[in-house]
N, C-alpha and C positions, 0 to 999 in steps of 0.2 A: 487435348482439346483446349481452343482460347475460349475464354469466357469474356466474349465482348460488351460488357457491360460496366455500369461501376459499380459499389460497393456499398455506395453512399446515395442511393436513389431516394425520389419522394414516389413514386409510381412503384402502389402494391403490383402490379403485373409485372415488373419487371423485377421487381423483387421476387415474387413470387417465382419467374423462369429462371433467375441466379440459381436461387435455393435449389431446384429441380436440376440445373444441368451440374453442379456440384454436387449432391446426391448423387448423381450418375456415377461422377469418378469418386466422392470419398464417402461415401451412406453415409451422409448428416443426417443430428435429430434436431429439428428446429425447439428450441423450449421457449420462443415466445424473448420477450424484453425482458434484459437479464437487472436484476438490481442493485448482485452483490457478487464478484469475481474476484479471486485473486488478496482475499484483503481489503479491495477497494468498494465501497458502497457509491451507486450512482440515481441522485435524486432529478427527476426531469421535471421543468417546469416549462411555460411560456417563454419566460428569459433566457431559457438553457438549460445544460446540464451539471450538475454541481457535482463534485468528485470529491468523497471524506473517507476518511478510514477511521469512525468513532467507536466500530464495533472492536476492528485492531484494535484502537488504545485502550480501550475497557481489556481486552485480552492482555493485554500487555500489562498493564497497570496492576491484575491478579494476579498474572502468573511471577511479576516483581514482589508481590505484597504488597504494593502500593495503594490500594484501591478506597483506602481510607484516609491517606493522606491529603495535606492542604496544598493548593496550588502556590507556584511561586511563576513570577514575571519572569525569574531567567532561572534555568535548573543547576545553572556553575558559574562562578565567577571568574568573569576571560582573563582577567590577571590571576588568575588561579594558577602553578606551576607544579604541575604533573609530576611524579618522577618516580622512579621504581627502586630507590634506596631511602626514599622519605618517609616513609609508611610503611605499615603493614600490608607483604603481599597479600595475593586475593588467591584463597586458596581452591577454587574451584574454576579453574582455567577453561576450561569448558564450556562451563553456564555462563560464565564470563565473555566469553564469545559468541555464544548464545542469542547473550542479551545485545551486542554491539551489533550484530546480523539482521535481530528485529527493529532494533531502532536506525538502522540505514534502512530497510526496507519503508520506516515511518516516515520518513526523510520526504518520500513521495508525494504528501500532501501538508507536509510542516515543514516548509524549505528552511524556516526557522529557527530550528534546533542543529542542522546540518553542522554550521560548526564546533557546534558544543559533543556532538555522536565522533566525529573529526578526532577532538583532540583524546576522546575520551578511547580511538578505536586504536 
């Protein structure tokens, strides 16, 4: 079945028939204007829609033990040089990937830090 429609309507009835001939083929439950999916938290205003992930980073910030810690303006220094005979290995290779996995997923709303998750992944 085409659903001739779009997706992005302002006209509740035609919204409303989406929804109904989609129920047809895949029994959706409509729950209404979602505010948190995926990680991502979505605030609606007049202006638009803002898109944060502040509940992720409190998650994240815990399950690092960070959550007590002081902010810093950059979290590495890009003349920093990485290296895996300079230091001591990270013995829990794992959590350590773990953590490189959450923090590209963060990546999503702090384009910011991307290089710094980059050199660290």
């Amino acid at each position: 079945m085409i659903i001739p429609y779009s997706l992005a309507e302002n006209d509740k009835e035609d919204i409303t028939r989406i929804k109904q001939a989609l129920n047809q083929i895949f029994k959706i439950k409509d729950l209404g204007n979602f505010r948190y999916f995926l990680g991502l938290e979505l605030e609606r205003s007049n202006k638009g829609i803002m898109v944060n992930q502040k509940k992720y980073a409190l998650e994240l910030l815990t399950y690092t033990v960070f959550l007590a810690c002081k902010p810093a303006l950059t979290p590495i220094d890009n003349q920093e040089q990485i290296s895996s005979t300079g230091s001591v290995p990270f013995t829990d290779i794992q959590a350590y990937r773990r953590l490189i996995r959450r923090l590209m997923y963060f990546t999503n709303t702090r384009p910011d830090i991307t290089f710094f998750v980059q050199q660290l992944s």
